[in-house]
Each structure stands twice: as structure tokens, then as C-alpha cells.
C-alpha positions as CSV (number, residue, x, y, z in Angstrom):
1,X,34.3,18.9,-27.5
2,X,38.1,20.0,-27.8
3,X,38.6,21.6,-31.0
4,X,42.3,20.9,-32.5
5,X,44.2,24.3,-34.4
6,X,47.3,23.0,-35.6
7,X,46.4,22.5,-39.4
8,X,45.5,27.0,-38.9
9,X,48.6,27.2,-37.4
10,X,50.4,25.6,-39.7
11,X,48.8,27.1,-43.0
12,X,49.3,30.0,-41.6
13,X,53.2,29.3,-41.2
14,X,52.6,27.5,-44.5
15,X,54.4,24.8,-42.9
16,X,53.6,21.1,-43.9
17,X,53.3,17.8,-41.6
18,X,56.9,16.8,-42.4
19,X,58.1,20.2,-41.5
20,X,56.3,19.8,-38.2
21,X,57.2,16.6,-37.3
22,X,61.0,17.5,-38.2
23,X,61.4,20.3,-36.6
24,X,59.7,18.7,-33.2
25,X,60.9,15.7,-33.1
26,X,57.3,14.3,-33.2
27,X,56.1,11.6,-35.2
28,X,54.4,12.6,-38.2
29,X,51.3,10.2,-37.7
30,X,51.0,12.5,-34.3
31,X,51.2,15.7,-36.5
32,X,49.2,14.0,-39.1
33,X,46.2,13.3,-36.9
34,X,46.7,16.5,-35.2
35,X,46.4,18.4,-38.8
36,X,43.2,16.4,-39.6
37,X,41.9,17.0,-36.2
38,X,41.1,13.7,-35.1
39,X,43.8,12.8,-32.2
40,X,42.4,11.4,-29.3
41,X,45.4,12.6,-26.8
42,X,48.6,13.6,-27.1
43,X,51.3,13.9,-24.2
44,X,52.5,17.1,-22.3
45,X,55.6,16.5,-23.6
46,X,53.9,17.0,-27.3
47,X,51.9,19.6,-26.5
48,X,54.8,21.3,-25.0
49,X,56.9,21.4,-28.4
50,X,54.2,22.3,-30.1
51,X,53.7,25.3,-27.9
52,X,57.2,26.0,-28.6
53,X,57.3,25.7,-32.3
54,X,54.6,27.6,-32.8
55,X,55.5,30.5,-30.2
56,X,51.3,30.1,-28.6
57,X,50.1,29.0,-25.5
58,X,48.2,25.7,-24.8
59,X,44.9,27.5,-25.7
60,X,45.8,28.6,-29.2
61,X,46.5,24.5,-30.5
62,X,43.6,23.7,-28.4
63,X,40.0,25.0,-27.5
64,X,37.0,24.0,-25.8
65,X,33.7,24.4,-27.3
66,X,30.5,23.2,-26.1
67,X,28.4,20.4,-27.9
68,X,25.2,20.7,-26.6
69,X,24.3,17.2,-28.7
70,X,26.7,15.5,-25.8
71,X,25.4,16.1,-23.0
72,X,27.9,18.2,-21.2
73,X,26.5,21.4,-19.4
74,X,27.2,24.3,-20.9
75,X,28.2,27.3,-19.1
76,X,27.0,30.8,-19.8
């Protein structure tokens, strides 16, 4: 499963949604559903100012760790 880090990122910034989606230009139901963790995809173009805003790389908003209730193969 993909495993979302904005709301970290933004408590850590004590930023809120509406500062987010502001300062991005994104919508804030995007934001929203990224801070509660449940988007189901989001455009380069997002992901992009996100990156930026938060000064991370691609692999700090988002990570990859293995479910092994869904049937993917995990690798060791």
C-alpha cells in the first residue's frame, strides 16, 4: 500500500489545509484528502508543488510499504 505524509509534513510546518491549498494553488478537497490520507491519485503536476512547498522529494509525501493481507509480493 502507498502510505500518504502530508498531514506530518504539515504538523510539522504547523501549516493547516487552507494554508496548503493557498499557497499551491491546489484545491483544498485535494489537500484535504491528502491530510486524511485517503486520495486515490493525484497528478504530477500536484505532486510536483507539493514537493516544492515542502522543500522534499517525491519519497518524503509518499512511501511504499508492504501489506502482506493484499497479496502483493513482498521483497526482502
Amino acid at each position: 500500500m502507498i502510505k500518504c505524509h502530508v498531514s506530518r509534513l504539515m504538523g510539522e510546518r504547523r501549516v493547516r489545509v487552507a494554508d496548503v491549498a493557498r499557497d499551491t494553488g491546489l484545491h483544498r478537497n485535494l489537500v484535504g484528502l491528502l491530510w486524511q490520507g485517503e486520495v486515490r491519485r493525484i497528478e504530477i503536476d500536484a505532486l510536483n508543488s507539493l514537493c516544492a512547498y515542502f522543500g522534499v522529494p517525491v519519497g518524503e509525501i509518499f512511501e511504499y510499504v508492504a501489506d502482506p493481507t493484499d497479496g502483493s509480493p513482498v521483497v526482502t
